[in-house]
C-alpha positions in Angstrom: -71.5 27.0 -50.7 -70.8 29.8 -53.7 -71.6 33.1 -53.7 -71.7 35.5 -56.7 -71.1 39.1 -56.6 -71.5 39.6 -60.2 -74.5 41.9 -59.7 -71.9 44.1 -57.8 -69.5 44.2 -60.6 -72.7 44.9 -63.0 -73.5 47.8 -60.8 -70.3 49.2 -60.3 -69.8 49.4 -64.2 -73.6 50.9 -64.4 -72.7 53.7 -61.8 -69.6 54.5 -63.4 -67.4 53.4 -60.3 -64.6 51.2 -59.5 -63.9 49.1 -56.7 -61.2 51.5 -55.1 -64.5 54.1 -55.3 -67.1 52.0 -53.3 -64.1 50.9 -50.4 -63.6 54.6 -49.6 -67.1 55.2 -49.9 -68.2 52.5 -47.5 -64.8 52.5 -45.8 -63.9 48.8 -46.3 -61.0 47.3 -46.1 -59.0 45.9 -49.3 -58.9 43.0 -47.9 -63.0 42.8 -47.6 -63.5 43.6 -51.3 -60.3 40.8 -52.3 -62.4 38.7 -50.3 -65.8 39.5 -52.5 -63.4 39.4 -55.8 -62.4 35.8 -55.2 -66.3 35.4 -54.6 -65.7 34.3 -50.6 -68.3 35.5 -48.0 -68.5 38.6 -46.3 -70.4 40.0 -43.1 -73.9 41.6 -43.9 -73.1 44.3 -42.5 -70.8 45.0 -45.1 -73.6 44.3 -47.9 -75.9 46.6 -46.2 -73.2 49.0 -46.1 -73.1 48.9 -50.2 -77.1 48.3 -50.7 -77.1 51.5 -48.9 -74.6 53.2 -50.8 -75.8 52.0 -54.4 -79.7 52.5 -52.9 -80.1 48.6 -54.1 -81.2 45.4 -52.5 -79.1 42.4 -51.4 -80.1 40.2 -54.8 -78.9 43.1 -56.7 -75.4 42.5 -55.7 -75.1 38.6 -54.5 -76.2 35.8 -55.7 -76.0 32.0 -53.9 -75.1 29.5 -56.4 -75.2 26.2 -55.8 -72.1 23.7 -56.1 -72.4 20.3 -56.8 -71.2 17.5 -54.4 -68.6 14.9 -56.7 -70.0 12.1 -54.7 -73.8 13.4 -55.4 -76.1 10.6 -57.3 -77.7 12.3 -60.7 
């Protein structure tokens, strides 16, 4: 499983802000937000915690992208 937070990054840049910004905003850890940079999951409670900070929706800032299996038939 792959998750994608390049909506958050897209965001951030929209709004001006930079990671640093959102953590203190949202009070996260900098391990949470080196966890979303190398794209690993996080609790939801932490992306409701910047859906209501950004006033966005969860596919605004993650994105599930599938990874293909080596041993899969195609």
């Amino acid at each position: 499983m792959a998750v994608s937070y390049n909506g958050l990054w897209k965001l951030l840049i929209d709004k001006n802000m930079k990671k640093v910004d959102l953590m203190n905003r949202i009070e996260i850890s900098s391990s949470t937000m080196a966890k979303m940079t190398k794209e690993e999951l996080v609790s939801l409670k932490v992306l409701e915690k910047i859906c209501a900070e950004l006033d966005c929706d969860f596919g605004d800032i993650i994105h599930y992208e599938k990874v293909q299996n080596k041993d899969s038939v195609q």
